[in-house]
C-alpha positions in Angstrom: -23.9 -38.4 59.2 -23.9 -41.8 57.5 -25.9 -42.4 54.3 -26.9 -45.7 52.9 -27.0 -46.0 49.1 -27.4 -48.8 47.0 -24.3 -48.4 44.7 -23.5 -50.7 41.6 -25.6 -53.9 43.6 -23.3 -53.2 46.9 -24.0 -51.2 49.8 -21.8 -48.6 50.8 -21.8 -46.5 53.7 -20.4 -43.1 52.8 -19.7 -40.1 54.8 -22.3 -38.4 52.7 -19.6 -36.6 50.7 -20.8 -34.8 47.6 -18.7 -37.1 45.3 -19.6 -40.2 47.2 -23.4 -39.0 46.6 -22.9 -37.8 42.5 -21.2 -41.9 42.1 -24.0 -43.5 43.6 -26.4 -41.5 41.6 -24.5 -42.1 38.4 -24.9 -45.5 39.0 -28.4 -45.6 39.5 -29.0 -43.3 36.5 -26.9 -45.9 34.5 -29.5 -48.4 35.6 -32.7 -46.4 35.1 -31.4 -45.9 31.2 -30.7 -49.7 30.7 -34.1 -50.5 31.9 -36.2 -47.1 30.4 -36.3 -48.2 26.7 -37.5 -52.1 27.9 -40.4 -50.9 29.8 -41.2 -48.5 27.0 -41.5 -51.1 24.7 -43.1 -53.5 27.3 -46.0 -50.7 27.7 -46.3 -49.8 23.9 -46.6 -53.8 23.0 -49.1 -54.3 26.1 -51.1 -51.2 25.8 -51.4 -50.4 22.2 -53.4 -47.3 21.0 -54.0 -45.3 18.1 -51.1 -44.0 16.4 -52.5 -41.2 15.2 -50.4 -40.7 12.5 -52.1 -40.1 9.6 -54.6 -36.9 9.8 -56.6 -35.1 7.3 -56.7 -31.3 6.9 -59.3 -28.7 6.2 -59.9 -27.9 2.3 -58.1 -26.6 0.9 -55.7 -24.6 3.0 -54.9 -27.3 5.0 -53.7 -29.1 2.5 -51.7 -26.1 0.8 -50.2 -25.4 3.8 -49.0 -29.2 4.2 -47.7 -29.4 1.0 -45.8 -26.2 1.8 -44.5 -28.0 4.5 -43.3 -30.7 2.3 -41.5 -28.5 -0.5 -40.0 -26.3 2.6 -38.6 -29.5 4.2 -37.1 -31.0 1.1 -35.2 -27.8 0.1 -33.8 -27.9 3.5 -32.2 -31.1 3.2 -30.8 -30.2 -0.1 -29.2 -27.8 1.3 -28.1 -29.8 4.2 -27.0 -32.4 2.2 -25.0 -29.8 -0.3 -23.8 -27.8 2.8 -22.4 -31.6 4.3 -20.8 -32.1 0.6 -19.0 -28.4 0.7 -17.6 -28.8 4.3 -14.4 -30.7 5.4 -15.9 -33.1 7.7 -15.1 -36.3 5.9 -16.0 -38.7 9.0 -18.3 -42.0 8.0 -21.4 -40.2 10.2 -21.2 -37.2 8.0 -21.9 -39.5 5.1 -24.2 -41.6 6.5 -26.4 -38.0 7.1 -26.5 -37.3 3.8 -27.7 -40.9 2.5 -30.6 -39.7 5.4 -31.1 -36.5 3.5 -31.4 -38.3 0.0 -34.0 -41.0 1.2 -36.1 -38.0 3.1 -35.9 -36.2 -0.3 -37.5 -39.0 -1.7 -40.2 -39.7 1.3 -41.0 -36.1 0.6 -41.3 -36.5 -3.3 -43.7 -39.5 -2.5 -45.5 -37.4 0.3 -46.4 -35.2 -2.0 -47.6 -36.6 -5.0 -49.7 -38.8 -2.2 -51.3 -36.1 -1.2 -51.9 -34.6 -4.7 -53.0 -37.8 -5.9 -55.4 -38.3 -2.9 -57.0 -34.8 -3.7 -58.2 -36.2 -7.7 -58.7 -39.3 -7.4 -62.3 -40.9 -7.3 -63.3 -41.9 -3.7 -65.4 -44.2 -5.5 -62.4 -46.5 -6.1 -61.5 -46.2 -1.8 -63.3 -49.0 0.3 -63.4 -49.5 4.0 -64.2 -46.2 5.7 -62.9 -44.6 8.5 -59.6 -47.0 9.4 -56.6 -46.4 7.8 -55.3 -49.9 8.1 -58.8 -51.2 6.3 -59.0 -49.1 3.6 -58.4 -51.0 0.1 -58.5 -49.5 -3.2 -61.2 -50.8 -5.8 -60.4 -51.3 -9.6 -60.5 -50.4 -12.5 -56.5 -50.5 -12.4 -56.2 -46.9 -13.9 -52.6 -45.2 -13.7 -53.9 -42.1 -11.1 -54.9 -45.7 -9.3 -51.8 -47.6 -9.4 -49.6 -44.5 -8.7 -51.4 -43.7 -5.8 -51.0 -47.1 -4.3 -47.5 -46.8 -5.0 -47.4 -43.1 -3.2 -49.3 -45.3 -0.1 -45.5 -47.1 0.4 -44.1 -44.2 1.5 -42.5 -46.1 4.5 -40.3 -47.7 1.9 -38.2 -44.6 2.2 -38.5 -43.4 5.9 -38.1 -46.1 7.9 -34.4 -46.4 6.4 -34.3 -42.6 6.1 -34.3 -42.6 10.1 -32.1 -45.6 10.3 -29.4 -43.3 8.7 -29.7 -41.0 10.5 -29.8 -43.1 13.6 -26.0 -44.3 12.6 -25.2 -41.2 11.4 -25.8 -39.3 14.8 -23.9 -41.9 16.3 -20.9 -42.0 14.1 -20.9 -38.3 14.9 -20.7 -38.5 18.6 -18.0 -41.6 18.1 -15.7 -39.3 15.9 -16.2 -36.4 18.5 -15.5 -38.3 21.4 -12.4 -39.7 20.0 -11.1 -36.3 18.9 -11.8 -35.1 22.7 -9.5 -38.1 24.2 -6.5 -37.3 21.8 
């Protein structure tokens, strides 16, 4: 039984053996990955939609439950980031996870007193309604004010949070593979 596969941009005609099969397949797998995160991107810039990423919950448990959350998920990563000290992996990755755990610490400190600050203060001083992205804050500049702006920047912290942890997951799988080929 001949089968023709499309293998690496050349045709080959195999005898339809199981390892000629599981190549050409690897191959075309390699190809789907280069391409998948392109045309992710090309569909997220060409259809946008709402993120949804900022919701309100139901007073007042909702937002006792949340802050919960937050306090949970910051004594976790304390204790990740003290169990990563305590251990004997000394690669860069390692390292690089706990610099994540630190700047998460602090997105969850700013979390936080966001949403406590977002509980008293005066929705008087909040213009533009239901969008996120619209809404300003009005003066007077009263400290609960300003520090709740400042709590709004929470971004400041995550977006490099996750870019640690981006290179630290990879400097974990380099230093893994490496100890697999000696």
């Amino acid at each position: 039984m001949w089968v023709t596969a499309d293998c690496g941009g050349q045709v080959n005609r195999s005898c339809g053996k199981p390892e000629h099969v599981a190549w050409c397949a690897m191959n075309l797998i390699k190809k789907i990955h280069r391409i998948h995160p392109f045309f992710l991107l090309f569909l997220i810039l060409v259809f946008p939609g709402n993120a949804w990423a900022v919701q309100s919950h139901g007073a007042p448990e909702g937002l006792y439950v949340h802050q919960l959350a937050h306090v949970f998920y910051t004594a976790a990563l304390c204790y990740f980031f003290w169990n990563i000290h305590r251990s004997k992996f000394k690669s860069p990755g390692w390292r690089l996870l706990q610099v994540f755990c630190v700047l998460m610490v602090c997105w969850n400190i700013m979390a936080f007193t966001d949403h406590t600050l977002a509980a008293v203060i005066n929705s008087a001083h909040i213009t533009g309604g239901g969008d996120y992205l619209a809404t300003r804050l009005r003066g007077p500049a009263t400290a609960v004010n300003i520090w709740y702006y400042i709590t709004k920047l929470d971004h400041i912290f995550s977006v490099p949070a996750l870019f640690f942890l981006y290179l630290g997951m990879k400097g974990i799988y380099k230093s893994s593979v490496k100890e697999e080929e000696v």
